[in-house]
N, C-alpha and C positions, 0 to 999 in steps of 0.2 A: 600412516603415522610417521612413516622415516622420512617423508618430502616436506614433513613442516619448519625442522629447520630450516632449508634450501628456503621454501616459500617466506619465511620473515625476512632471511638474506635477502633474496629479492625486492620486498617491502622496503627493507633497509634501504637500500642504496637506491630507492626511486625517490621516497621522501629525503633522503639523504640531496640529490641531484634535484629537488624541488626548491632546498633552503635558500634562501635569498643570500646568503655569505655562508664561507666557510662558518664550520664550527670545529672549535678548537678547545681541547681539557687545557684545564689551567695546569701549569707545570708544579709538580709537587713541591712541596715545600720543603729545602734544605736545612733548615736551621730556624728551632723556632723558639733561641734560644732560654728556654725553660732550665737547661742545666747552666754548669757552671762555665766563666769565659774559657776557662783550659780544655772545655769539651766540645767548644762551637768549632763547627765545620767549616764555615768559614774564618777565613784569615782576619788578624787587627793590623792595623798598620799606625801606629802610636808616635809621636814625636814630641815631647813638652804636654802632651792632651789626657786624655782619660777616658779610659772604656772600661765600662762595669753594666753588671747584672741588675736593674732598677723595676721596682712592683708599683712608679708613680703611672707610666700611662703602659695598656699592652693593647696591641689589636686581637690578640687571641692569645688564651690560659693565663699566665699570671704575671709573666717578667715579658721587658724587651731589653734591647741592647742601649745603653745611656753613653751618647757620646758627648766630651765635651774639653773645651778649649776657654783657654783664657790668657792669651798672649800671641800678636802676631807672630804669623811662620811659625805657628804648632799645629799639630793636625791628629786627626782621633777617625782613621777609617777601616771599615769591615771590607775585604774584598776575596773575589777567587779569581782564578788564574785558567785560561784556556791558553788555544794559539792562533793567530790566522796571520800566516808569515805573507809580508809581498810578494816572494818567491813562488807560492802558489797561484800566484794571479796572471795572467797575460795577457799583454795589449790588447785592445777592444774585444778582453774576450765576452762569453755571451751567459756564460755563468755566472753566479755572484753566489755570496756569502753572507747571512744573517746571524747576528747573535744580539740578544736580550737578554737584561738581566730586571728584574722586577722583586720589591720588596715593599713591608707599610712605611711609610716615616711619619712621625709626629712631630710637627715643628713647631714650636712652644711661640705666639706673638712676641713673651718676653723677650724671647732672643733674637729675633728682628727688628722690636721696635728702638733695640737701641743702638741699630747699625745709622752711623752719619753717611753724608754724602759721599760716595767714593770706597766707601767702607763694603763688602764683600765675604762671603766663606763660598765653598766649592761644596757644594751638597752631593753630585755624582759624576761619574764619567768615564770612559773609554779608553784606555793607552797602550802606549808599547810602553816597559819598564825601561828599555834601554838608553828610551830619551821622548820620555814625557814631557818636554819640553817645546817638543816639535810633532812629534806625532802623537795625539792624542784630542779628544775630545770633551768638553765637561761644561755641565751645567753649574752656574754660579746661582746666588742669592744675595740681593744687593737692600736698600732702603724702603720701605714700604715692602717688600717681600717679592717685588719683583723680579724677573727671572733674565738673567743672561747667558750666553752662550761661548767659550772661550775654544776656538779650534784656529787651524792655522791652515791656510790658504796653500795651495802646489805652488814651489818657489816661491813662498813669500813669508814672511813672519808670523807669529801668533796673533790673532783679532778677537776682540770680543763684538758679540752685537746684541742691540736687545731685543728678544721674540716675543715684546708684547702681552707678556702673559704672566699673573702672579701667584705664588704659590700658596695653596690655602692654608691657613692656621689655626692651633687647636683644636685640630682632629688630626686622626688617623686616613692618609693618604697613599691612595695606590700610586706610587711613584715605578715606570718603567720606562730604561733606555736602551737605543737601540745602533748599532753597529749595521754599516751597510757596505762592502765594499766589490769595488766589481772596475776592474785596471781600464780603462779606456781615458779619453777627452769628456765625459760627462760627470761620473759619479764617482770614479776613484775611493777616498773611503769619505761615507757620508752618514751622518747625525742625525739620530731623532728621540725629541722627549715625551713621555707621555704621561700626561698627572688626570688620576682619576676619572679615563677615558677620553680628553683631551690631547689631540695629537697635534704636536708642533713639528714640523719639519716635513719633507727630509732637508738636510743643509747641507748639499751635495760638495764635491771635490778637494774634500779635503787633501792634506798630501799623502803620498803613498811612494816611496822609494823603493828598501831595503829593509824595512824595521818588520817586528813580529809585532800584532796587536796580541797585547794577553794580561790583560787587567780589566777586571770590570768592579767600582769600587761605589758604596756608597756610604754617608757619615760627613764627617768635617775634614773634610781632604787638603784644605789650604784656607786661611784667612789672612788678611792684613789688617786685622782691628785685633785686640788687646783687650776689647771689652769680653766677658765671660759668653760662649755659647755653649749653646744644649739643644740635641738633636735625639730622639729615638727613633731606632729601628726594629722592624718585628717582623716574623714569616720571610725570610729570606728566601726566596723562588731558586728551584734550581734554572741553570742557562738553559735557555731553547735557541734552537737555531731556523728557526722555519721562517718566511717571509711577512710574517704577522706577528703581533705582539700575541705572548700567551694570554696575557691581562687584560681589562676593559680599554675598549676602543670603540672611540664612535662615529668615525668616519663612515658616511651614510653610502648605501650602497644602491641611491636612486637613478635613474635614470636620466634625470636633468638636476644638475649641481651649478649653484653659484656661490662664487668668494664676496661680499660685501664688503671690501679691504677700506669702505669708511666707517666702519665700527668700528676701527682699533684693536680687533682683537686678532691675536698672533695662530689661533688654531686654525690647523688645517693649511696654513700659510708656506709652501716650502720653495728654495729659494738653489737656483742652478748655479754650473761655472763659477765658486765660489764668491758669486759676487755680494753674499750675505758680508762680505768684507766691506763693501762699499754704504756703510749706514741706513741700509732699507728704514724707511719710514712709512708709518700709517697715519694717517690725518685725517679726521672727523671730516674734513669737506673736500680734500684732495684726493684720499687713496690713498695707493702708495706709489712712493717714489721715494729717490735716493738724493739726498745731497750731494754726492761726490762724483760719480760715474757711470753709472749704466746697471740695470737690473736685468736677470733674466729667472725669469720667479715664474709664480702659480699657486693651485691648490695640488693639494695631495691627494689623486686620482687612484691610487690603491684600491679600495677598495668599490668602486666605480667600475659597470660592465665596460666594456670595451668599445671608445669612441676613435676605432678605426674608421668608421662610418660615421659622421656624426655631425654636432658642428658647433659652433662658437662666438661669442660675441665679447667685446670690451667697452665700457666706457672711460672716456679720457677728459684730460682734468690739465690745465696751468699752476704747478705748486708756485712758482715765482714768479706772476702776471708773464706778458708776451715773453715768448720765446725770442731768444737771437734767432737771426738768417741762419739758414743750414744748406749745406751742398752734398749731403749724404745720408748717413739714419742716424735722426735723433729724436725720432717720435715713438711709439707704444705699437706694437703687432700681437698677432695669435699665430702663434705655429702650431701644427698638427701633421699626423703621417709622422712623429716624430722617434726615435730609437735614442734616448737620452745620453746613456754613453757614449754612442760616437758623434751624438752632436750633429745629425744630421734631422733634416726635418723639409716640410713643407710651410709655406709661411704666407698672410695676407700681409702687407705693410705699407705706409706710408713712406717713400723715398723721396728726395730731393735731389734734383739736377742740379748743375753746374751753376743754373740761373738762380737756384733757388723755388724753382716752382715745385709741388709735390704732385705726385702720381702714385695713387695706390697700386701697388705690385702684387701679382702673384708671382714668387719663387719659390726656386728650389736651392736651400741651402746644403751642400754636399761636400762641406771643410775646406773649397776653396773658394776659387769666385761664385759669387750665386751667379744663377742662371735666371732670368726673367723669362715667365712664363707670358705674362699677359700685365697690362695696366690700366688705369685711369686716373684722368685730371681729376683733385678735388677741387671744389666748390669753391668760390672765390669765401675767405672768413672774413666776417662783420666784425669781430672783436681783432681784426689787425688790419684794416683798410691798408687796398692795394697787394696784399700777399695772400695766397692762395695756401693753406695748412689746417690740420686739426685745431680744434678747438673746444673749448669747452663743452662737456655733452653730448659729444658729436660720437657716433658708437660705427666701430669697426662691426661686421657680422660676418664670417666665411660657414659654410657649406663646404663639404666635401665626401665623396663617397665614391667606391670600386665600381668603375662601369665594365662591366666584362673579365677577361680574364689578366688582361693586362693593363687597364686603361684605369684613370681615376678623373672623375668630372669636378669640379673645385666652380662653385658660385661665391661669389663675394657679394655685398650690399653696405649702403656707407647713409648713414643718418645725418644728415647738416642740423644741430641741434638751431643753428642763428636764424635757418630760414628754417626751420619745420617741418623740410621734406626728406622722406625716405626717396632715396633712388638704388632700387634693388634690381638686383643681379647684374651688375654695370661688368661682374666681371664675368663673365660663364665658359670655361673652357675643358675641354677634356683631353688629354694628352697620353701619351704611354710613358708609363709610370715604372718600368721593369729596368732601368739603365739609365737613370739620369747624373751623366756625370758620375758612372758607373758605380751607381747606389740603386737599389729595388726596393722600391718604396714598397713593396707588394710581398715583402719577401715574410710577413706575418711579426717580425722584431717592429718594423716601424708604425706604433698602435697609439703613441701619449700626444698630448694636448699641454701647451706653455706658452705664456706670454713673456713677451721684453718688453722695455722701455732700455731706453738707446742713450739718453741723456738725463740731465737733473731737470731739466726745461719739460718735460711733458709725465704724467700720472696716469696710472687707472683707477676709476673708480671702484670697479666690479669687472668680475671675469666669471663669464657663464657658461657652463660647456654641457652638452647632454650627446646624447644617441641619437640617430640621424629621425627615427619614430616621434623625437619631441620637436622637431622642426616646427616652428613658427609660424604656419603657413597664414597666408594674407587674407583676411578676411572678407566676404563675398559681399558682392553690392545688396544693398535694401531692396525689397521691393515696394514700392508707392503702393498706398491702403485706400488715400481718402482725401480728399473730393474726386473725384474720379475725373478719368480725364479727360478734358474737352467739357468740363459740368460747366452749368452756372448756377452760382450762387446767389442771394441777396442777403447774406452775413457778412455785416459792413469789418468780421473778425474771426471769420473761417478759422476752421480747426485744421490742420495738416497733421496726416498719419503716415507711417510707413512700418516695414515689419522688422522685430529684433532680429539682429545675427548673431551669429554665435562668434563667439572669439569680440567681438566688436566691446570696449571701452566707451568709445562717444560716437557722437553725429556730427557731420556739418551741412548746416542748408544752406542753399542758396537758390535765394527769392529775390525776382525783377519783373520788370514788365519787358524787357529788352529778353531774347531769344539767342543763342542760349544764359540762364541767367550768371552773371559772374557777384554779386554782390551775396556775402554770407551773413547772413544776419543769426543764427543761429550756430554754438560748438557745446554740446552736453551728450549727458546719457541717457537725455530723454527723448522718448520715441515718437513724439509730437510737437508742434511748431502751432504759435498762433500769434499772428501780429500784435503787438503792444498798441497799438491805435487802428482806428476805423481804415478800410482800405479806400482808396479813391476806384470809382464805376471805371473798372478798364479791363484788358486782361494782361494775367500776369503768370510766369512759368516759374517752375520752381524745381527741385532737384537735393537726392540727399546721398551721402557716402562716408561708410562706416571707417572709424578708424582701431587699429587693437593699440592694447597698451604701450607699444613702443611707436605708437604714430604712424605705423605703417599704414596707408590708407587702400582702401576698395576702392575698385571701376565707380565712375558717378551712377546711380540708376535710373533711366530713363526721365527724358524733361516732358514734367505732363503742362498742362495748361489748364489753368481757370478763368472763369469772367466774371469777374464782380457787376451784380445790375443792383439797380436803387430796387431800395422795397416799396410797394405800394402806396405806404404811406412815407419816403419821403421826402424830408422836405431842400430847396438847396442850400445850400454850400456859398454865404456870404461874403465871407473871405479867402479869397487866394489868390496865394501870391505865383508868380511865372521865373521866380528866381528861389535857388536854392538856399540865397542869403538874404531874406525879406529883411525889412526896417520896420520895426515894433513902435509905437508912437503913443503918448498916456500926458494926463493933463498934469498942471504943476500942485505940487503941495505948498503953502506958503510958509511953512518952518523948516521944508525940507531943507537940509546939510547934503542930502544927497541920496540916489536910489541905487535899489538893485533890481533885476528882472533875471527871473528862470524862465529857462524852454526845457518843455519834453515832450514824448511822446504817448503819455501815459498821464492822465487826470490828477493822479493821488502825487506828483513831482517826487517820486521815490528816489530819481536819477537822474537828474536834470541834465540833456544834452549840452544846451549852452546856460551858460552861469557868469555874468558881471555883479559885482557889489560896489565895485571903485565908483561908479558912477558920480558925477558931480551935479552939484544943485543945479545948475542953468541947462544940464542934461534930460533933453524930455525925448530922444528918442535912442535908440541903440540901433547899428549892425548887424545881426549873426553871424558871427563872422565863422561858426562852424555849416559848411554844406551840408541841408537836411537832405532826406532822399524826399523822393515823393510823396504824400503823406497828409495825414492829419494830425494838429499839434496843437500845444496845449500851453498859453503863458500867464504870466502874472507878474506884478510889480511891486515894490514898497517903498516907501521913502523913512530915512534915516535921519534923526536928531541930533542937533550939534554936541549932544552929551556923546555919542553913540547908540544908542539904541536905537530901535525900530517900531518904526508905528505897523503895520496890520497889513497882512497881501490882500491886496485888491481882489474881486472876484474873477476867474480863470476864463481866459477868455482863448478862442480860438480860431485856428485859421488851415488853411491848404495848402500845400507848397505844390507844384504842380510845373516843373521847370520842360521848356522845351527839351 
């Protein structure tokens, strides 16, 4: 009986170390204010505004906090006070510092819908008291209730940007913010908001000098509009300081995570090297990308296992048609092996020479010169004849994982979306990874996953990152089912089979009489092939290979052979032509204005290969000026009245094409 406590302990922390994410008590509630303003624990911070005790909306018991303004530069805020001085930070050190503060807010539509353009209040935010002007962070509230972000860049002035995200209204919302600071070249102090399990950020590098953060406020903290606002707050949480929000968070803790950054939507979005200063845009068909200067962004990988192992893909996008020439980086990468703060990393990227040509690169970025690891030529792009560069759809893919004690193996792979082909692992290298440009990639800090874009000239669509387990792996060849090989047949329209694969999205075949065949006449997900017209008595080989959803294709699977022979009953073949482009020939109609003739290959003209209607009246024969392959084919004629309409197709008559 005395070992069962021990034995539940035990229990405990096995299911405990089974949970897929931390579990975390929500932080008690400081102030839930039911008494009166002179007894709330938290502070008011009042200028021209008004804060009172209100029983219109509560998220819990009877009262919340009623804030409200009505003239610019007044402000109506609740806040409390901690510390976290600069002075406790040091250069890249490897420590950091959390603090959250979480509370409900009910934001009335009325007092959004009557914000104009330009027009603003400050709902929450982060600062040092001694100059909130420069050090501090804060979430705004602008027109439609969208959300912006007001913090000030290392050396630089104060930026707002917008995260895409709008705040809901007419209800009670879990609103929590978060403080991140940790002294290096990466994250310095960094931002993050979180509405109703909705995570925006982090919005790393803020500045960081000399100042104490020690305010954490929420209510109408600043407006420029005049027009009347009204804000409630309720359950004021106490601060936690732990690496997670105490509050809902929905950041997925799966194994394979992608950003779709053409949805528009700002969660999960967080943005490095404060280049959230530089206009991050989302666009329904481009991605993101910046108008101004260079992104170095991502998703918010927190709560995501650990893709120190792992690997990665981006698709890329032209926000502004062709790029200018480039002689250095101005297109889209994935880094990984990455240690955020000091900003050092391991990186796939598109680079440009002096000439202008691009070579995808593996480097090692280590805060000075990169170091090139390995490269490759890209693929000459269709959408910029004569220059060699990314393009639209065309997708970066890296691989990477610890081989041994010291070594790390890094494969790259590069989709040409214009021609269709994957060409994978172009980069395959393994190196010693314990001193590069005396950084250790291995040293266990170097674990996150981030992408750039270098310029306003190139986008990503999507950024997809998993554990090395979700690897992509390529799909295996088919195996041929049917007509077996070396058969012969006399199905003037044989059935072709072969077996599903797994991972496989479609098929392509290809069927000729020529060895090995090169002509595809088939690309679906269907697992069988059967020619649209009779085959001509010959033999013909054929061939099929699996592609997965990103077009990566399978080895071909073996070329079998068949032989087509006539059946017993029949009969021959009147017409055929010895050219790929016969000449069709029909009598004249005496009203005719003029004809039209279809070709196909298929009776019921569902698809007509070739199709003229201009034809003119004195026109009694046509061209084909489309090359048929070998075959049986199927045409017919009409002729046209000088009103325009059309008299009646003739009966479908057919013929062989049968070219040397």
């Amino acid at each position: 009986m005395k070992n069962y406590p021990f034995i539940l302990l035990i229990l405990a922390l096995i299911l405990l170390a089974a949970a897929p994410r931390p579990v975390f008590s929500a932080a008690a509630v400081l102030e839930t204010f039911e008494g009166s303003p002179s007894s709330w624990a938290v502070s008011q911070d009042v200028s021209g505004g008004s804060i009172t005790r209100s029983s219109t909306y509560a998220a819990a018991g009877t009262y919340s906090a009623r804030l409200s303004t009505a003239g610019a530069n007044q402000k109506a805020g609740l806040y409390i006070t901690f510390s976290d001085p600069a002075s406790a930070h040091s250069w890249n050190e490897r420590t950091a510092t959390w603090h959250w503060q979480r509370a409900a807010v009910y934001l009335p539509s009325a007092t959004v819908n009557q914000l104009a353009q330009g027009e603003y209040f400050t709902l929450a935010g982060m600062w040092a008291s001694s100059s909130p002007a420069i050090y501090g962070w804060y979430l705004r509230v602008t027109r439609n209730g969208e959300m912006i972000v007001l913090g000030t860049p290392q050396y630089s002035n104060p930026e707002t940007f917008q995260i895409f995200g709008s705040f809901p209204l007419d209800r009670w919302v879990e609103l929590e913010i978060g403080l991140h600071t940790q002294n290096g070249q990466g994250v310095k102090r960094a931002f993050a908001v979180v509405v109703d399990g909705d995570f925006y950020g982090w919005y790393r590098q803020g500045r960081i000098e000399n100042e104490t953060y020690n305010r954490a406020a929420i209510g109408l903290l600043s407006t420029n509009t005049a027009k009347p606002l009204v804000v409630h707050v309720d359950q004021w949480r106490n601060r936690t300081t732990g690496q997670f929000p105490d509050g809902p968070d929905s950041r997925p803790t799966a194994n394979l995570q992608e950003q779709l950054f053409t949805n528009t939507s700002g969660v999960m979005v967080q943005y490095d090297w404060a280049t959230w200063a530089n206009t991050p845009t989302l666009h329904p068909t481009y991605g993101l990308y910046t108008t101004e200067s260079r992104l170095q962004a991502g998703r918010t990988l927190d709560r995501m296992p650990s893709v120190a192992n792992g690997w990665g893909e981006i698709e890329i996008d032209w926000p502004s048609g062709t790029p200018p020439a480039c002689t250095s980086y101005c297109s889209a990468m994935i880094g990984f092996r990455k240690e955020i703060n000091r900003e050092e990393n391991l990186e796939v990227i598109p680079i440009a020479d002096s000439s202008g040509v691009f070579n995808l690169a593996l480097e090692a970025w280590v805060g000075g010169a990169p170091q090139i690891l390995a490269q490759w030529r890209l693929p000459n792009a269709q959408a910029a004849p004569g220059r060699n560069m990314p393009e639209p759809g065309d997708i970066i893919r890296a691989r990477w994982e610890q081989s041994g004690s010291t070594q790390i193996r890094v494969r790259a792979s590069f989709y040409d979306a214009s021609a269709g082909v994957w060409f994978k692992d172009i980069i395959d290298r393994t190196f010693a990874a314990t001193n590069i440009g005396g950084v250790n990639f291995l040293d266990g800090y170097h674990e996150a996953s981030s992408i750039t874009i270098d310029s306003p000239f190139y986008a990503i669509r999507r950024y997809k990152v998993g554990v090395l387990s979700t690897y992509p792996e390529p799909v295996a060849a088919p195996t041929l089912i049917a007509p077996p090989d070396a058969a012969t047949v006399t199905e003037a329209r044989p059935i072709f089979r072969w077996s599903d694969v797994s991972g496989a999205a479609r098929y392509e075949v290809q069927f000729d009489s020529a060895n090995p065949p090169a002509v595809t006449v088939q690309d679906s997900a269907a697992t069988s092939y059967q020619p649209p017209a009779p085959l001509l008595h010959r033999t013909y080989y054929w061939r099929v290979r699996a592609l997965d959803s990103y077009g990566l294709a399978s080895p071909w699977s073996e070329v079998w052979q068949v032989k087509v022979d006539a059946a017993a009953s029949a009969a021959p073949m009147i017409v055929v032509y010895k050219t790929a482009t016969p000449v069709l020939t029909w009598n004249r109609v005496s009203w005719a204005a003029g004809y039209e003739v279809q070709v196909d290959n298929h009776p019921d003209f569902s698809a007509p290969l070739f199709r003229d209607d201009g034809l003119s009246a004195g026109a009694l024969s046509v061209v084909v000026s489309v090359a048929l392959m070998d075959g049986v084919y199927y045409w017919r004629v009409r002729a046209r009245r000088a009103d325009g309409s059309w008299g009646g197709w003739s009966a479908a008559g057919s013929f062989v094409v049968d070219a040397p």
